[in-house]
C-alpha positions, 0 to 999 in steps of 0.5 A: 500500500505505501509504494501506491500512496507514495506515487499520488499526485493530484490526491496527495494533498489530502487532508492532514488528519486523513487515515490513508498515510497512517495506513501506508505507514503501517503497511510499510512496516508490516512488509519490511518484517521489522516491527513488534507484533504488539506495537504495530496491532496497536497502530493498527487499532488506532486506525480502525477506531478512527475509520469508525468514527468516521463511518459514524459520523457519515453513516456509511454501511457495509464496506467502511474501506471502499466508503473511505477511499471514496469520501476522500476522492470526493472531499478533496479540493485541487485544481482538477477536481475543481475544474471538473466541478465546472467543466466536466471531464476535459481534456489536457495533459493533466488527465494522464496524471488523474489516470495514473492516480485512478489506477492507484486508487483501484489498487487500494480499493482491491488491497488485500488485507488478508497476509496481515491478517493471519500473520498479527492475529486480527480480523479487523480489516475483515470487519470494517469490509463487511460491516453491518451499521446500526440503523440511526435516525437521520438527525444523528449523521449527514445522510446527504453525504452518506447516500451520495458516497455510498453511491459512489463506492459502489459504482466504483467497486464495479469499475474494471480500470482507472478510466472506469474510475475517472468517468464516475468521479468527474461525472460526480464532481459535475453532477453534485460538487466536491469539497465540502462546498460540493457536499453540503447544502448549509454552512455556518461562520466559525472563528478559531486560532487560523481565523475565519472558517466556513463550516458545514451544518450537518443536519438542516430541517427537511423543510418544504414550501407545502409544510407552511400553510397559507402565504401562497403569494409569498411563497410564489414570490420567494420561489420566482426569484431564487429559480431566477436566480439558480438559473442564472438569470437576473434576482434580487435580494430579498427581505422577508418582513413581518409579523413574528412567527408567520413563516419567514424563516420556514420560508426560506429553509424550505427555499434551500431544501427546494433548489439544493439539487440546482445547486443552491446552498446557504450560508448562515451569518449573524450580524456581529459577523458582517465583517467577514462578509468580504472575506466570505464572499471571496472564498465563494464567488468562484465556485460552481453553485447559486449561494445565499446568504442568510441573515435571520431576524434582522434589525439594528438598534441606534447603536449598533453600526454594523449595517454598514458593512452590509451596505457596502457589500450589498450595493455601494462598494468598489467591488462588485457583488459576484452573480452567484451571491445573493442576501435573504433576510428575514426580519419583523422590522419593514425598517431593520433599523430602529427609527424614533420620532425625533428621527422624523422632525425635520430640524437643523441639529447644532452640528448643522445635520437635518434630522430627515437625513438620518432617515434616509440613512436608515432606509438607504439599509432596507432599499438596497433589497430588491424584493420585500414580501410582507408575512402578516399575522393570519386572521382568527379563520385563517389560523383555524384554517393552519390548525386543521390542516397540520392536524390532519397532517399529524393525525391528530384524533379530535372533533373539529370543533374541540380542536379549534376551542382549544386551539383558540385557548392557547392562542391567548395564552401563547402570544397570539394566532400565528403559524408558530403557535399552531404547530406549538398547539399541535405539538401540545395535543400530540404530546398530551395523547402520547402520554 
């Protein structure tokens, strides 16, 4: 195994905590007949417990090695890879290498483990080849990835050579990416010790536009926009404004969930975060996917200056928004920032400012959105219409009548008739006849 690892070229730059080179390593050892049994067995066991880990984490099933070799084909972002996330296969002195290390891949994926084996006394090379998973529910690991990998394994498991190899995986940058930006539909904004870090968020709620009762004109709003814009064509930034729990929110994950396979995803920033905004957007302007940037329940007190970062990369700086970028919001302010009377008195200050100045700059945050749809709080029939649905959606058990007196009981003592408080209500009744 060491004298194939040894020979990568396009894939030698895999990730540093990878399990390959510690393997190679220990296959190395193991041939050159100079180890200790049980120091190497220890090596060895430290790896397998890595592998699962991993397998964990990703829910991968039956062969752990195969799913690991191709998770790392499909995770590792190089200059190839990349093209072909753009481009597909293309032709160039560059597909020799790609072949050479397709050829190595095929190798480590037909790896018999077995002489090692028999020699130290194990069988856990054998396991991890044959692994039976225990079933997990989906919120506890990525299934998006995993089905995407375990697909691809599979197919590759099939392969007869390297250009067999090389048509599945160019075929899988183009089709669905690569890298972490390739295989995740939903990203965070963390900071740690090398700085700011786009990072995958594993589980997303599978949302649909149809779990939101109601807001049809919202929604075909939100929906004629973003296909514009996977597409391609001409969007606007969008601000979901409103009454607190009508569905902003829902709106847009279910947005995500609807166009993931187009090539949207998402990224989730919160306002003290706006002065990454530049350095996010040049980590993504040149990749191959639609991105939105997702700021939820959006407002400014007087205080807070943060806006004008967002501003500036809106519409106003010296660099121009990159296509594939736009901003949703989602806030219960028309206005995002926070505007009092005295704003609105007309006077010259004794700094000599006119006071309607400062409202043109707290609007000039709000006109920079191209699309602004309104989410109201629903009337008392249309909040018993919300009611009736997502409890004939969950199949709960009551008379229409008794449902809808009690629903309108816990309106008045849960803030209101909103879409929120009706799936809390349903929650409630749930919860009540499970017990």
């Amino acid at each position: 195994m060491h004298k194939l690892v040894s020979k990568l070229v396009i894939y030698r730059n895999l990730p540093a905590d990878n399990l390959l080179f510690p393997l190679a390593d220990i296959c190395a050892e193991f041939e050159s007949g100079n180890y200790k049994k049980e120091v190497l067995v220890t090596k060895i066991y430290e790896q397998i417990h890595r592998l699962l880990d991993v397998a964990t984490i990703y829910g991968f099933n039956k062969n752990l090695w195969h799913n690991y070799l191709t998770y790392l084909l499909v995770s590792c972002e190089n200059p190839f890879s990349i093209t072909c996330e753009k481009e597909g296969a293309c032709n160039g002195t560059v597909n020799q290498f790609a072949l050479s290390d397709f050829q190595i891949i095929k190798g480590l994926f037909d790896y018999d483990f077995a002489p090692m084996e028999a020699a130290l006394g194990i069988n856990c090379f054998s396991v991890i080849c044959n692994y039976v998973s225990v079933p997990k529910k989906e919120r506890r690991y990525n299934k998006n990835i995993s089905e995407k990998v375990q697909d691809l394994s599979n197919a590759i498991e099939e392969a007869k050579d390297a250009q067999a190899i090389y048509d599945l995986v160019t075929g899988f940058y183009k089709d669905f990416g690569v890298g972490k930006l390739g295989l995740n539909k939903a990203f965070r904004i963390v900071h740690d010790e090398r700085g700011m870090e786009i990072v995958p968020i594993s589980n997303t709620e599978n949302t649909v536009l149809d779990d939101l009762v109601g807001y049809e004109i919202q929604k075909q709003r939100l929906i004629d926009n973003t296909e514009a814009f996977v597409k391609g064509r001409k969007a606007n930034n969008v601000l979901l404004f409103g009454d607190s729990g009508t569905g902003k929110s829902t709106s847009i994950k279910a947005i995500l969930n609807q166009y993931y396979p187009q090539g949207l995803r998402m990224i989730e920033i919160y306002k003290h975060q706006f002065q990454d905004l530049s350095a996010v957007i040049a980590e993504i302007k040149n990749r191959n996917y639609r991105f939105i940037i997702y700021m939820d329940d959006l407002s400014f007190e007087d205080f807070e200056i943060e806006y004008k970062y967002l501003k500036a990369i809106i519409e106003g700086g010296l660099e121009v928004r990159p296509d594939n970028i736009l901003i949703y919001a989602s806030s219960n302010r028309r206005n995002l920032i926070n505007e009092t009377w005295k704003d609105r008195q007309d006077v010259v200050t004794e700094n000599g400012i006119h006071k309607s100045d400062t409202i043109q700059e707290k609007m000039s945050l709000v006109n920079r959105f191209g699309c602004t749809i309104y989410y109201g709080q629903p009337s008392q029939k249309e909040y018993f219409t919300i009611v009736s649905e997502l409890a004939h959606r969950q199949g709960v058990p009551m008379e229409d009548d008794e449902l809808l007196a009690q629903a309108k009981r816990f309106a008045l003592q849960h803030g209101g008739e909103s879409g929120r408080t009706a799936q809390q209500f349903i929650n409630y009744i749930l919860g009540k006849i499970e017990e």
